[in-house]
C-alpha positions in Angstrom: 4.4 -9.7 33.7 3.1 -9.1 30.4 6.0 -8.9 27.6 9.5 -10.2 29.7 10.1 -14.2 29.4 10.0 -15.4 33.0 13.5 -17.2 32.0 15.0 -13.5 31.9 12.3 -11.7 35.1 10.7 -15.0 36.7 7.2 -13.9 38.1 7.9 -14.6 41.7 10.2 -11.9 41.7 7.4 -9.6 40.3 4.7 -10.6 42.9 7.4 -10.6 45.3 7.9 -6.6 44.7 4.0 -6.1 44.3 3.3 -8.0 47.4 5.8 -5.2 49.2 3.2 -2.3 47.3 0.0 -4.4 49.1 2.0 -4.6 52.5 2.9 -0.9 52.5 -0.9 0.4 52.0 -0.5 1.0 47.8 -4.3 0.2 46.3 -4.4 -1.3 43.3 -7.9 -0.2 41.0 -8.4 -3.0 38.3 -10.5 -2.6 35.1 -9.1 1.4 35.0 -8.3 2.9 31.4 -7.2 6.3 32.5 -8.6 8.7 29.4 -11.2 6.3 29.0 -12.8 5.3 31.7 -11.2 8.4 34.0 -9.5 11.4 33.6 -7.1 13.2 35.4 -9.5 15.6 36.4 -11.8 13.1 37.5 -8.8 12.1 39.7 -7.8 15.3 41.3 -11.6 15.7 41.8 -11.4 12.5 44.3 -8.8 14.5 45.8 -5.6 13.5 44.1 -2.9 16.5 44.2 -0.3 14.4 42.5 -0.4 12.1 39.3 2.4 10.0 38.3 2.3 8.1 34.7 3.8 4.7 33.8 1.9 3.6 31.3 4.7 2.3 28.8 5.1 1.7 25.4 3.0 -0.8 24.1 2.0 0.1 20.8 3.5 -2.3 18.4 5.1 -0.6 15.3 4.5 -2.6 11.9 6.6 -3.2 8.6 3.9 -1.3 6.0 4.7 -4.6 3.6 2.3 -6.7 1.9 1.2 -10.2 3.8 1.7 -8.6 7.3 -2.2 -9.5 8.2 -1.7 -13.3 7.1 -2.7 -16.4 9.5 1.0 -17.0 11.9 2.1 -13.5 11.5 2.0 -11.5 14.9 3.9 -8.2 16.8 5.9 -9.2 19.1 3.8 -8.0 22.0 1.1 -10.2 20.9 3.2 -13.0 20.8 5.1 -12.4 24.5 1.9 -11.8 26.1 -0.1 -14.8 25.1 3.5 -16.8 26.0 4.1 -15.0 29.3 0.8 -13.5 31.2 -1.7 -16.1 29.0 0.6 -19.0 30.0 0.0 -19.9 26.2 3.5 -22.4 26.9 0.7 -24.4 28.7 -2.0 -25.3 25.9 -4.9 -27.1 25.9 -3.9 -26.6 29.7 -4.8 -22.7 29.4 -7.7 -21.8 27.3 -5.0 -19.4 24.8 -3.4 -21.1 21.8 -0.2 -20.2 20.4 1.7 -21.6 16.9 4.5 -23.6 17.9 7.1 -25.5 16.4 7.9 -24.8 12.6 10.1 -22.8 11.3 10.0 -19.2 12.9 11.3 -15.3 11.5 11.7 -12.7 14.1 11.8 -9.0 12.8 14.1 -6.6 14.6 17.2 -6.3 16.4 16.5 -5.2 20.0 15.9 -7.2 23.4 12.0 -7.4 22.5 13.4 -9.5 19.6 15.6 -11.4 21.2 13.0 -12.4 23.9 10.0 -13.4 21.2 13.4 -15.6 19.4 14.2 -17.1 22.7 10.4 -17.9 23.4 9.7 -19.6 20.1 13.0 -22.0 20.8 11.6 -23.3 24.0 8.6 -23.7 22.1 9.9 -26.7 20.4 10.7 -24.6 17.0 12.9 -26.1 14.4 14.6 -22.8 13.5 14.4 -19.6 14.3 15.7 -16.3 12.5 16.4 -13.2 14.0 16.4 -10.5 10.2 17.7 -7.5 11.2 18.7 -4.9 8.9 21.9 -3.3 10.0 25.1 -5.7 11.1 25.4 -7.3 14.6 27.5 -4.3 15.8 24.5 -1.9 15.6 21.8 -4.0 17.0 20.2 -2.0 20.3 19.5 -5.6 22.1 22.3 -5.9 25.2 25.2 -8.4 23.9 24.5 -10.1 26.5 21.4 -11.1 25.4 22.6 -11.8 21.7 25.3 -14.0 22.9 22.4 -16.5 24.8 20.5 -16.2 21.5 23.2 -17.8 19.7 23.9 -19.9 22.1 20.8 -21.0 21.7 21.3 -22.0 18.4 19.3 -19.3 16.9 20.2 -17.9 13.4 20.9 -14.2 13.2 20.6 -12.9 9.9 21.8 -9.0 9.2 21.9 -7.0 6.6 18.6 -7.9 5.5 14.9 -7.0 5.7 11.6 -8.0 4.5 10.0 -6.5 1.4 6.8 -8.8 1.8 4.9 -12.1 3.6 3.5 -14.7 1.4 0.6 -16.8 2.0 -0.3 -20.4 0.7 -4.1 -20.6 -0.6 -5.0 -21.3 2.8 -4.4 -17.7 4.1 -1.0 -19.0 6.3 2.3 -17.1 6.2 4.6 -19.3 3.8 7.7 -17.7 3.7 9.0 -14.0 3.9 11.3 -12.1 0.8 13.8 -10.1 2.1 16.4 -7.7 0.6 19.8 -7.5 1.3 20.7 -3.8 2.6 23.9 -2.1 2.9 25.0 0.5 5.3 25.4 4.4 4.2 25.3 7.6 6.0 24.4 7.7 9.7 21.1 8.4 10.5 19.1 10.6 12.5 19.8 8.1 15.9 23.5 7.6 14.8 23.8 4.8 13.1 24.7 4.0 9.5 20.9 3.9 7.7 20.7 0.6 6.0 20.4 0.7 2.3 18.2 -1.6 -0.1 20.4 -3.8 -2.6 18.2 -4.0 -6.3 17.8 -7.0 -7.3 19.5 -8.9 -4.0 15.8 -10.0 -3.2 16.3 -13.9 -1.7 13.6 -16.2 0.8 13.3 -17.6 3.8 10.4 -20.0 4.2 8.3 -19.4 7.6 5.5 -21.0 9.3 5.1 -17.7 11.7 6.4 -14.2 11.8 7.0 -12.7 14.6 7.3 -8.6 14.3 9.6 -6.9 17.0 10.5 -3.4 15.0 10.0 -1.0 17.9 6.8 0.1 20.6 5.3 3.5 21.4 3.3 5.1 23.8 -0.4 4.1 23.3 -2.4 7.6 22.5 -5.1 7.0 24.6 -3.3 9.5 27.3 -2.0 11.8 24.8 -5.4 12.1 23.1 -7.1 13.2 26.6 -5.0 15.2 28.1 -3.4 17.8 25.6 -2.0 19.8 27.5 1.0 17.8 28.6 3.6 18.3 26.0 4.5 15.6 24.0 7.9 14.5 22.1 7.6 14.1 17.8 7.4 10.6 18.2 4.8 10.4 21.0 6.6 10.1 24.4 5.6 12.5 27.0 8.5 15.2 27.4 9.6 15.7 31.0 12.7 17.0 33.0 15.0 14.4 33.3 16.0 15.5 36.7 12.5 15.6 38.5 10.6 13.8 35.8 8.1 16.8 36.0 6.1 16.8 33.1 4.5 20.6 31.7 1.8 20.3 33.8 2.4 21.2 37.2 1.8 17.8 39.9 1.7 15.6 36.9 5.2 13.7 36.6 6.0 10.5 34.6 8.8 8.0 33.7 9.7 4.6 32.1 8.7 3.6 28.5 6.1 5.9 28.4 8.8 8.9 28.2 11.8 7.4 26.8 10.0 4.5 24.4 11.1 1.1 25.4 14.0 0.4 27.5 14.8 -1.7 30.5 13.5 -2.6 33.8 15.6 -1.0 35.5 15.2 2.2 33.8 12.2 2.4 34.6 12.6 1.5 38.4 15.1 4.5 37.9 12.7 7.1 37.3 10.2 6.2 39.7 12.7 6.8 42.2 13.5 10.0 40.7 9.7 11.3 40.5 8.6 9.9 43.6 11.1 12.2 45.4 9.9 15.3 43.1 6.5 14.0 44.1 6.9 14.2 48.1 9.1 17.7 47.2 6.0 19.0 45.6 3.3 17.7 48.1 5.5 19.6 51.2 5.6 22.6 49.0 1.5 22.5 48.4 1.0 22.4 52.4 
């Protein structure tokens, strides 16, 4: 609901599958922040015996370059979720503004990219630019996906990154100055790591930025509840096979375990834990 375009997951198939959850007894508690407002012990003290998380990966990561806090610079989560759950498509209609039209830079190479480039298009934008810093080959967004994009008539430049934003007086994103990279060695995920060119430094004017480099696991969970054992980079480490996290009765899946993926990843390996789950409820009896 929050971050996929409803032209690639319309809404009424999401209420649809939540309507199923309402009809089969599931309660929904609004407002929740579990490690904020509860814990898990405050949970099993209600008289929980088994706790699933599916929290996700919404954590935007950021460049680290000067002008990223300028006026029409966002992460892409901002951006989808004012678009998608805010209905910002629908202004002065709905009460959330979003900058539209102009000429637009999207960060990144994956399907989070793709989506904010897509979203921008249908907003009326004159151009948009997908910078991505390896070639085409090595982008993680499906083909699928990159093919609509330029079908779309949307302008994917590789082999290039930003360096820095810059702002007119007025505090507004201007333009972006990139670097031309080239590929070296492979990396620690595989793929070739992409290598600054001196002095290739070139610019591509902007009226917004839209940054889609990658989400993580927000640390709210992590930071109250230790004891689960965490990967490096902040997902929670389970078995793959029951989705059984260190803890015993706590399982999770999706995002929040393997950073952001798809859908139907995620649908994956709430099947998978909710059969550990009734395995481990028979066993407790």
């Amino acid at each position: 609901m929050y971050g996929i375009p409803e032209f690639r997951l319309p809404k009424r198939i999401v209420q649809k599958e939540i309507s199923i959850l309402f009809e089969r007894g599931v309660n929904i508690e609004y407002d929740t922040v579990v490690g904020k407002t509860v814990d898990f012990n405050d949970l099993y003290a209600e008289g929980y015996e088994a706790i699933f998380i599916g929290t996700g990966a919404g954590l935007p990561e950021f460049l680290g370059i000067p002008g990223e806090n300028l006026c029409g610079v966002y992460t892409a989560n901002e951006f989808l979720t004012r678009v998608n759950l805010m209905q910002a498509y629908k202004f002065p209609e709905t009460d959330t503004p979003v900058i539209r039209g102009g000429r637009v830079i999207v960060v990144g190479g994956g399907n989070v990219a793709v989506d904010a480039a897509r979203c921008a298009k249908r907003l009326g934008a004159q151009s948009v630019h997908i910078v991505y810093r390896r070639t085409e080959n090595e982008m993680p967004a499906r083909a699928e996906e990159v093919l609509h994009a330029q079908n779309e008539r949307i302008l994917i430049k590789t082999l290039a990154n930003p360096v820095r934003l810059i702002g007119g007086d007025d505090g507004w994103v201007k333009s972006a100055e990139c670097i031309s990279m080239e590929l070296g060695e492979p990396d620690a995920s595989g793929r070739r790591r992409p290598v600054p060119k001196p002095g290739s430094e070139f610019i591509i004017e902007a009226d917004i930025v839209i940054i889609a480099i990658g989400q993580k696991p927000n640390p709210i969970i992590r930071n109250a509840t230790p004891a689960l054992t965490y990967e490096p980079w902040g997902g929670i480490a389970v078995d793959p096979a029951t989705c059984a996290t260190s803890v015993d009765g706590i399982y999770a899946g999706g995002d929040a375990v393997t950073g952001a993926a798809t859908v139907i990843e995620a649908m994956g390996a709430g099947r998978i834990a909710a059969s550990s789950i009734d395995k481990y409820l028979k066993d407790i009896v």
